[in-house]
C-alpha positions as CSV (number, residue, x, y, z in Angstrom):
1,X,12.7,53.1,48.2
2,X,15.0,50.1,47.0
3,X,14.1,46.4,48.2
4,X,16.9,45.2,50.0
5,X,18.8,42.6,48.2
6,X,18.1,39.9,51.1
7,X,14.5,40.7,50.9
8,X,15.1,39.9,46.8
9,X,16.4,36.8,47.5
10,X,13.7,35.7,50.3
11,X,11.5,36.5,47.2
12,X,13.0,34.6,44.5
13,X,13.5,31.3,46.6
14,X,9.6,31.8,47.7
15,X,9.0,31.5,43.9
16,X,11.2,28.6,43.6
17,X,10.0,26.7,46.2
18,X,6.6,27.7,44.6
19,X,7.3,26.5,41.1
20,X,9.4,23.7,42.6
21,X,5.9,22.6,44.5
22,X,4.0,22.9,41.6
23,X,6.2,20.9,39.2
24,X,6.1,18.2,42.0
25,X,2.3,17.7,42.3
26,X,2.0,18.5,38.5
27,X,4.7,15.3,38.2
28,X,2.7,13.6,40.6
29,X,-0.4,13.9,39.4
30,X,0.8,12.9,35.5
31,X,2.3,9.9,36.9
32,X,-0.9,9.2,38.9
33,X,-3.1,9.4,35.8
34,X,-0.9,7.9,33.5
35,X,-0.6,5.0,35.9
36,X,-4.1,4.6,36.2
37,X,-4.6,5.1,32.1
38,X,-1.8,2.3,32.3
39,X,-3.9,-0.1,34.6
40,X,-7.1,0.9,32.7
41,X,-5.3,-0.4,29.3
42,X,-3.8,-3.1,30.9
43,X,-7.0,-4.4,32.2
44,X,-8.8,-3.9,28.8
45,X,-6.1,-6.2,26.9
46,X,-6.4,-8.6,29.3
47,X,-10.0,-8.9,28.9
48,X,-9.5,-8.7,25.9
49,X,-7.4,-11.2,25.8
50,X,-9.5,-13.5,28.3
51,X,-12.5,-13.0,25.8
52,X,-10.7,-14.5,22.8
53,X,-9.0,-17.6,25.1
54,X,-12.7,-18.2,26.0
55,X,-13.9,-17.9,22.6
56,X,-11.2,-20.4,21.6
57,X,-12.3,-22.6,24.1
58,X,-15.8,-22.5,23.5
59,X,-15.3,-23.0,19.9
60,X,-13.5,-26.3,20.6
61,X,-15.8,-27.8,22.8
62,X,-18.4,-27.0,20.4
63,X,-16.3,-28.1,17.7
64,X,-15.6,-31.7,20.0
65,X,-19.4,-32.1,20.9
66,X,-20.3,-31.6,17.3
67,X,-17.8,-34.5,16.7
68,X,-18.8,-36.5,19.1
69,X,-22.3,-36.2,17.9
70,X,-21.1,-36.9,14.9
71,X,-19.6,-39.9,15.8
72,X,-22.3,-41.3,17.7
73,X,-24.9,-40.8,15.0
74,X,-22.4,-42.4,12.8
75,X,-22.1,-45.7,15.1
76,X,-26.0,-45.2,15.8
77,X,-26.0,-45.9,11.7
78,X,-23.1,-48.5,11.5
79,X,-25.1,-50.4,14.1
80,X,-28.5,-50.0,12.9
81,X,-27.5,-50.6,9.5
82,X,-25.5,-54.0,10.8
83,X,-29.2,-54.7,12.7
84,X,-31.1,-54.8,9.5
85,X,-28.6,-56.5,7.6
86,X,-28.5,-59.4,10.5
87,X,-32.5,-59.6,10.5
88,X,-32.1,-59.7,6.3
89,X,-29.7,-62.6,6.5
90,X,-31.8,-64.2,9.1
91,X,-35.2,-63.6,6.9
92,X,-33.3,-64.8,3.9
93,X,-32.1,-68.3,6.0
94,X,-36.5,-68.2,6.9
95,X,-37.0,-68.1,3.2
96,X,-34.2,-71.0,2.1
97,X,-35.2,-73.6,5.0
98,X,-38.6,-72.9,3.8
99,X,-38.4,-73.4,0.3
100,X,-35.7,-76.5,1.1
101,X,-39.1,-77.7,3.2
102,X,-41.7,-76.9,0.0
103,X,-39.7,-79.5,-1.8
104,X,-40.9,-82.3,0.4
105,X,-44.4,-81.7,-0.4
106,X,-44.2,-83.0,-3.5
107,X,-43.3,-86.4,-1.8
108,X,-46.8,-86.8,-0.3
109,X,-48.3,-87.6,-3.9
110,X,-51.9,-87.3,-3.2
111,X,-51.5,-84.2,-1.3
112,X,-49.4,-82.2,-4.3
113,X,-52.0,-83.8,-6.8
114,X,-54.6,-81.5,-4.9
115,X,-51.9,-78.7,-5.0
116,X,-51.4,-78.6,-8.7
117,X,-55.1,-78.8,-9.7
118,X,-55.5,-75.8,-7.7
119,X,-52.4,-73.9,-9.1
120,X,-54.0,-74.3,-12.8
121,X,-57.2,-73.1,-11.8
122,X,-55.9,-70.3,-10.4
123,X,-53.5,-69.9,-13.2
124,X,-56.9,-70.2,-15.7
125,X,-58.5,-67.5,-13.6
126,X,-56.0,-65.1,-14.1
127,X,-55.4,-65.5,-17.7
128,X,-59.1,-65.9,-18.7
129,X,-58.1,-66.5,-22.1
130,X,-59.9,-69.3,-24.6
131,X,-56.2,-71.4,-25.7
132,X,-53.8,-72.1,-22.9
133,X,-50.4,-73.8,-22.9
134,X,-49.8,-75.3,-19.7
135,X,-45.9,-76.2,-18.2
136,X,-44.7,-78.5,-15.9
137,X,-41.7,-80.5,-14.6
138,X,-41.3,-83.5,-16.9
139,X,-41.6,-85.7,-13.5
140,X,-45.0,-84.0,-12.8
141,X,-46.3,-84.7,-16.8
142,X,-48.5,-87.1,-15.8
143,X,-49.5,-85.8,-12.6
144,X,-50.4,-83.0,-14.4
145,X,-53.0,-84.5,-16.7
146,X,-54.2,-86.4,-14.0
147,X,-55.8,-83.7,-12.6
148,X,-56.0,-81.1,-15.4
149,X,-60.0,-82.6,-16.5
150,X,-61.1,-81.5,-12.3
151,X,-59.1,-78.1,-12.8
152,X,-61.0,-77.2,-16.4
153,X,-64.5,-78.4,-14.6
154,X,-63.6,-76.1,-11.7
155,X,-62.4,-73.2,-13.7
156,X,-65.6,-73.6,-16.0
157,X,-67.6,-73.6,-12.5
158,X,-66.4,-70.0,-11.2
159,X,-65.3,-68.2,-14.7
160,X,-68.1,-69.6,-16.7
161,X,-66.0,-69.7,-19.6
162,X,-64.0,-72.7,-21.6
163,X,-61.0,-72.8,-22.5
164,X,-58.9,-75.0,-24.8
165,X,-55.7,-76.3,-22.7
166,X,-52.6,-78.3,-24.1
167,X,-49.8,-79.3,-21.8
168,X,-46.3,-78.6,-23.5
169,X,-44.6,-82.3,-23.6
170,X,-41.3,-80.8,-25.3
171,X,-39.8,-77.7,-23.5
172,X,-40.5,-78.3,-19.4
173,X,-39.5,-76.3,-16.3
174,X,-35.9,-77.4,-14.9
175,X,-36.4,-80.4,-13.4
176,X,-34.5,-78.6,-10.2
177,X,-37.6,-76.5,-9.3
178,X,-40.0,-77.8,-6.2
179,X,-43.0,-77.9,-8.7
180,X,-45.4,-76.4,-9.8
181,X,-46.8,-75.3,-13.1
182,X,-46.5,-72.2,-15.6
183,X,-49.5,-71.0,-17.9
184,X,-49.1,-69.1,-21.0
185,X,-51.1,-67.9,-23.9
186,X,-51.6,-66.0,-26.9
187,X,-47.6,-67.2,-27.9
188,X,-46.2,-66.6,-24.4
189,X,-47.3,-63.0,-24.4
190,X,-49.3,-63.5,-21.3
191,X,-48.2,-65.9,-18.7
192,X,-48.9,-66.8,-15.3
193,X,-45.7,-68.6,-13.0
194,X,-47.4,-71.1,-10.7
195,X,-44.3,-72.6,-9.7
196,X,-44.1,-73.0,-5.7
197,X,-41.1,-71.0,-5.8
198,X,-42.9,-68.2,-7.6
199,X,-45.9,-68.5,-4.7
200,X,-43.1,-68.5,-2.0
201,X,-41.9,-65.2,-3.5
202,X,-45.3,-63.9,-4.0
203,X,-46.5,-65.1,0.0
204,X,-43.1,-64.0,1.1
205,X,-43.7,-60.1,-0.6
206,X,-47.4,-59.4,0.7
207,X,-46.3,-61.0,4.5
208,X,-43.1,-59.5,4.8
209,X,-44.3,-56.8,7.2
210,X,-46.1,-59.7,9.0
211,X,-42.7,-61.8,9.1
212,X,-40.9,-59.7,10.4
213,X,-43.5,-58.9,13.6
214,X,-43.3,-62.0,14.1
215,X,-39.5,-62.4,14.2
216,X,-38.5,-59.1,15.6
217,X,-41.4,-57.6,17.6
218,X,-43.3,-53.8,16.4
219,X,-41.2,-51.7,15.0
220,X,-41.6,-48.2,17.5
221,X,-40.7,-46.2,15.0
222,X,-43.2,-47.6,11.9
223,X,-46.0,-45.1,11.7
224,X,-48.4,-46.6,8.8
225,X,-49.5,-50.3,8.5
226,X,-50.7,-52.1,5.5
């Protein structure tokens, strides 16, 4: 029996509307997932993207605190190094006014006589030697043999030894020294500098440390003492 051509019709549009349905939810459902693929991707590149700003940022502020501790050690150095070289200056002025001051000793006469007897004992004591050539200022010649018989006595006393001294008369110590005297022997290969400058320098080396307590307070961060 043949379908009726209506009925054919009702048919066909049935599978229209069918396909027509499908396509529709199939369109909708694409555009659903490709929306949300969209949004997915879209919120992984901006992450992304947030990620490296912060990363750029965080770099740079690393970078500008490792400057500014940089630039603060560096001004930590400047200034410490500007410290030292003030206390230097100011322990070099100590040294000057005192050596300008050991000049007026020699003025008291009886006082510096006393001085220079025990610089050439001392001088003896270190050499130990049996002929000694002795130096002086050419102002201090007589001075110097004035007291040179109670220096030998003395040196005899504590070395138990003699020792043939002779005071140089021709080549003497610049006369713009404070004083003092310089022993020499075996042809000026050994010598001994008893001048008070050289004693100065000698005091001024072994109390350094002392000084500069003394001047500037313990030094927190010194961890050894003499």
């Amino acid at each position: 029996m043949a379908i009726p051509d209506t009925e054919v019709e009702r048919q066909i549009m049935q599978m229209i509307q069918f396909i027509d349905h499908e396509a529709d939810e199939k369109e909708v459902e694409i555009l659903a997932k490709a929306d949300e693929e969209f949004n997915i991707e879209k919120g992984r590149l901006v992450e992304q993207e947030k990620q490296k700003i912060r990363a750029f940022y965080e770099k740079k502020e690393k970078n500008a605190e490792l400057q500014k501790k940089i630039q603060m050690s560096n001004l930590q150095n400047q200034a410490r190094l500007k410290l030292l070289k003030q206390r230097e200056n100011h322990l070099d002025e100590v040294v000057a006014n005192t050596t300008v001051k050991l000049r007026t000793i020699t003025n008291d006469l009886g006082k510096y006589q006393g001085m220079l007897q025990g610089l050439i004992t001392q001088g003896l004591c270190q050499l130990l030697e049996p002929n000694v050539l002795i130096q002086c200022r050419q102002k201090d010649l007589q001075l110097v043999k004035d007291v040179l018989d109670k220096a030998l006595k003395q040196y005899t006393q504590l070395s138990g030894l003699d020792v043939d001294i002779n005071i140089d008369e021709k080549n003497f110590l610049a006369s713009d020294i404070a004083g003092g005297v310089q022993l020499s022997a075996r042809d000026g290969k050994l010598m001994v500098s008893n001048t008070l400058e050289a004693r100065l320098d000698q005091i001024v080396k072994q109390k350094i440390p002392e000084i500069r307590t003394k001047l500037y307070g313990n030094n927190p961060n010194r961890r050894f003492f003499d």
